[in-house]
N, C-alpha and C positions, 0 to 999 in steps of 0.2 A: 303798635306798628313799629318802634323802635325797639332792636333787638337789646337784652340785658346788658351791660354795662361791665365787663369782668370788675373786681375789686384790686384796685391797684394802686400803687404808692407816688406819690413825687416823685420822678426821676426815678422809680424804683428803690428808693433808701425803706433800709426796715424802717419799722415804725418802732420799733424797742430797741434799745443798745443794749448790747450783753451784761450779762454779769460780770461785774468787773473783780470776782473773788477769783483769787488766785488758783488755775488745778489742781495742781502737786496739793495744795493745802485741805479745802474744804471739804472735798469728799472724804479726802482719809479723816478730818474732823467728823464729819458726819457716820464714817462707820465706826470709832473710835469710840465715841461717845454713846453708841448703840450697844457697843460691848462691853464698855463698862457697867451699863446698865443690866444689861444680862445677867454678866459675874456675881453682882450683887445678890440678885435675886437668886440664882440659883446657891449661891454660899450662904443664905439665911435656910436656905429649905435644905442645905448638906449638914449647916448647923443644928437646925431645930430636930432631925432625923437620925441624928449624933456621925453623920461621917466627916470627922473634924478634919481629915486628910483633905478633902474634898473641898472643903468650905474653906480652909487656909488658904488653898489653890488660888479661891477663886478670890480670895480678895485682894491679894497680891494683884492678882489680872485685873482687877477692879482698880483698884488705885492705877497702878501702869497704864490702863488706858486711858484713865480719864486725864493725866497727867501731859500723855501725848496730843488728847484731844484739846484741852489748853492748850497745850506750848502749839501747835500749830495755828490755833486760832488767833493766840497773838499775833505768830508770826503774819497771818493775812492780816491783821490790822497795821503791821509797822510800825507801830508805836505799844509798846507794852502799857505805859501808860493809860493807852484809851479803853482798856476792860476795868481800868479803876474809874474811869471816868461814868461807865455804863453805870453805875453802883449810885450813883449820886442822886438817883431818883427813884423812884417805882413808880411805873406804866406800864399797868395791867393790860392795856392794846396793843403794847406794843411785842412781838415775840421774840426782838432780839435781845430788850429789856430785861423782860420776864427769864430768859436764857442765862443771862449772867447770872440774875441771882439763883437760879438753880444751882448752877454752875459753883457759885460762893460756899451753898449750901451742903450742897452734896460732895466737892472735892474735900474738905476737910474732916464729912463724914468717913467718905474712905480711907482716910490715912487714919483716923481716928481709931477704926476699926480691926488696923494691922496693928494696934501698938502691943496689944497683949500676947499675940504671936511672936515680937519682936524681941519685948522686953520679959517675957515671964509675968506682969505685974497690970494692976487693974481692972480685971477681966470684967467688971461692970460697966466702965466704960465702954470695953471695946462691946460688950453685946449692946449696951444702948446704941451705938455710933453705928451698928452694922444692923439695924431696923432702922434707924433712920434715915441710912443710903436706902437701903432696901425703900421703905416708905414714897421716896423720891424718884426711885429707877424708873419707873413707868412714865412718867414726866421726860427725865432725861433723855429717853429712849424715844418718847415719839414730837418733842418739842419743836427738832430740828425740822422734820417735816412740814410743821406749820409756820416756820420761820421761812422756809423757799417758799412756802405753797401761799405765804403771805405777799409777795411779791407780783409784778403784774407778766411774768414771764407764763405763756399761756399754758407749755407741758407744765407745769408744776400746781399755774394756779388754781385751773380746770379741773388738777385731781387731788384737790384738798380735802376731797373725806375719804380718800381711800390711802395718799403718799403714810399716813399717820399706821396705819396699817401695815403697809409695807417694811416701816422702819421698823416697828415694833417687832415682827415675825423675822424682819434678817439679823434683830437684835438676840433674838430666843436663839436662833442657829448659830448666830456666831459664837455663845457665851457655850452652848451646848457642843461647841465645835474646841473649843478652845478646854471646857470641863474632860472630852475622851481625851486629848491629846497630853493631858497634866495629872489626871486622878489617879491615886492609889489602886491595884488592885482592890476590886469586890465594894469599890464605892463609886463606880462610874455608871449606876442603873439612873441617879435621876437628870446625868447628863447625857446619855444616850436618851431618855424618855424628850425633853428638852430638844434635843437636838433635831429629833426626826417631827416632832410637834413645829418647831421654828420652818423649818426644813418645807415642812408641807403649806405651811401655814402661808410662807415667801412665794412659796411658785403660786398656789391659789390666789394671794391678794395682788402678786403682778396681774396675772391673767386676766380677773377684774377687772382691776384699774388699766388697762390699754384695751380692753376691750370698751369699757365703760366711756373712753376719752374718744371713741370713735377715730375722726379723721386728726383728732389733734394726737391720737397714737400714734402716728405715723412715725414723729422723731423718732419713737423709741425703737423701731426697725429699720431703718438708713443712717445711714455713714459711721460715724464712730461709735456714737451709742448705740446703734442696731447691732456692730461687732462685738460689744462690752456687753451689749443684754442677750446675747446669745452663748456667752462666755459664761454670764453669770448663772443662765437656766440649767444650762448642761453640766457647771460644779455644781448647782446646788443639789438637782434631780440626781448625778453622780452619786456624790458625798450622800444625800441619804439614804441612796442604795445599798453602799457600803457600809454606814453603820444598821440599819435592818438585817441585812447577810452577818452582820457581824453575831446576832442575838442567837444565831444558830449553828453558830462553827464552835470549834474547841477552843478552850483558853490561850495558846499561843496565838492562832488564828486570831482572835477575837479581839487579841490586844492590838494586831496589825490592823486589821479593818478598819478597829475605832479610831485609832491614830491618823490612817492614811484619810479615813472619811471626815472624819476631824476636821485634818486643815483641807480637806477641801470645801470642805462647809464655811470654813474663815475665810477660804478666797473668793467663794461665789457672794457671801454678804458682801464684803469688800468692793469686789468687782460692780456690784448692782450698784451702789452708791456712786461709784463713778460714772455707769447707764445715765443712772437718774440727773445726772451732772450735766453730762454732755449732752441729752434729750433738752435739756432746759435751754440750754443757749443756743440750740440748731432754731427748737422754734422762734425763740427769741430774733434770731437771724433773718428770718423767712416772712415776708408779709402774708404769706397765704394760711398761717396761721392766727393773725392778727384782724388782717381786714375782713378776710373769708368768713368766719364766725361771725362778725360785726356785724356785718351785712344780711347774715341769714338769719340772726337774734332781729334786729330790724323788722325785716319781712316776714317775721312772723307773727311777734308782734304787731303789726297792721294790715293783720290776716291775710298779705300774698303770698300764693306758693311757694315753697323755697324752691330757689334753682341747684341745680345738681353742680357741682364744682368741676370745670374743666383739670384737663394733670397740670396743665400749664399755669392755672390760676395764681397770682399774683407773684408771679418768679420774675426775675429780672430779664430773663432771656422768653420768657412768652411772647404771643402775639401780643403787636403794639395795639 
């Protein structure tokens, strides 16, 4: 006889405080660190295939970005200090733990791996050092996913088997995006192959995952992030247009395409990392991502219908 109850907060206060990582920093850590990984990988298979043009390329890119995605990580911490501090233990539950050491592991791999480039001298090292980034890249590349999607912020948490996915594929594009726009003539076939693979691969596992998150998809189509993931579908679906068109034009042509589709393949991963960023702290923001779920996991659990979620549902300006 008493009609349902909407799910609502104290005074209307979210129920999650945002993420307290800095913008400017973490997502570009999170795409950074996705490209390094890529590099890797595709400079062992330019290696192992003998396009050493190709493979030098990419491990310069390799080093440089993972470089950057440290120095910014620090920077969000404010104390450089505190990533020597992370190092002090191993805690395997933990993923930001588990991240450092990768992180320990695999940055000194890639420098390791430029040295023969560098210097003329050691070439055994540098192929051990550049399979053992390699060996690591897959880790690197989808870590950070499980690091946000470990978290109780609801966009991120709720799509913890699919965010790993996403990273992984806007990693393959970017490295694939970043191999057309640096490779020698007549060795950019297994960065193009890469690139439209990552390419496809990014727009599929988004589409998934916000269809699979149902109504906690929502962040990822309003306000900022809905602007940034509409940015990022339209460079990436772009950019692999452009390098496919490319496999069929002539050699002057072919080097424009791959170039211009290139970087726009590096901006659409990019750009998604900041989606996924700003999706996370809208829901974070909003009870109706919070309580709303709550309430219907509940009621389902104690076999009552679930109720159909008003627009208004647990907004600060809904009915009282």
């Amino acid at each position: 006889m008493v009609p349902d109850a909407e799910p609502r907060t104290y005074y209307d206060r979210a129920v999650l405080k945002e993420p307290v990582w800095k913008a400017r920093y973490i997502p570009t850590y999170l795409f950074t660190g996705g490209l390094s990984a890529g590099c890797s990988l595709l400079g062992i298979g330019a290696s192992l295939t003998g396009r050493h043009g190709l493979a030098r390329r990419m491990r310069l890119g390799s080093l440089g970005a993972i470089a950057a995605s440290t120095g910014v990580l620090v920077a969000d911490l404010g104390r450089p200090e505190r990533f020597h501090h992370m190092l002090r233990v191993l805690k395997p539950s933990s993923p930001m733990n588990v991240g450092s050491w990768l992180l320990a592991a695999y940055g000194p791999a890639t420098g390791a791996a430029v040295v023969p480039d560098v210097l003329g001298r050691f070439p055994r090292l540098g192929r051990a050092a550049e399979a053992a980034a390699a060996a690591l890249a897959p880790a690197v590349a989808t870590y950070t996913a499980v690091l946000v999607a470990d978290t109780a912020v609801p966009a991120w948490h709720e799509a913890r088997g699919d965010l790993p996915w996403v990273f992984a594929a806007g990693a393959a594009a970017s490295a694939g995006g970043l191999g057309l726009l640096t490779a020698p003539t007549g060795e950019d076939g297994p960065a193009r192959r890469m690139a439209l693979a990552g390419a496809a691969a990014e727009l599929a596992s988004t589409q998934l995952m916000e269809h699979r998150l149902g109504e906690l998809g929502e962040p990822y189509h309003s306000g900022p992030a809905g602007l940034l993931s509409r940015i990022a579908t339209v460079s990436t679906a772009a950019g692999g247009g452009l390098v496919a068109l490319a496999a069929f034009a002539s050699t002057p042509k072919r080097r424009l395409l791959d170039r211009v589709g290139g970087a726009v393949l590096l901006a659409g991963a990019a750009v998604e990392r900041f989606a996924v960023y700003e999706a996370g702290r809208s829901s974070a923001r909003d009870p109706r991502y919070t309580v709303g779920p709550q309430r219907r996991r509940l009621d389902e659990r104690a076999g009552r219908p679930a109720r159909v979620r008003s627009p208004d549902e647990g907004r600060a300006d809904g009915p009282a």
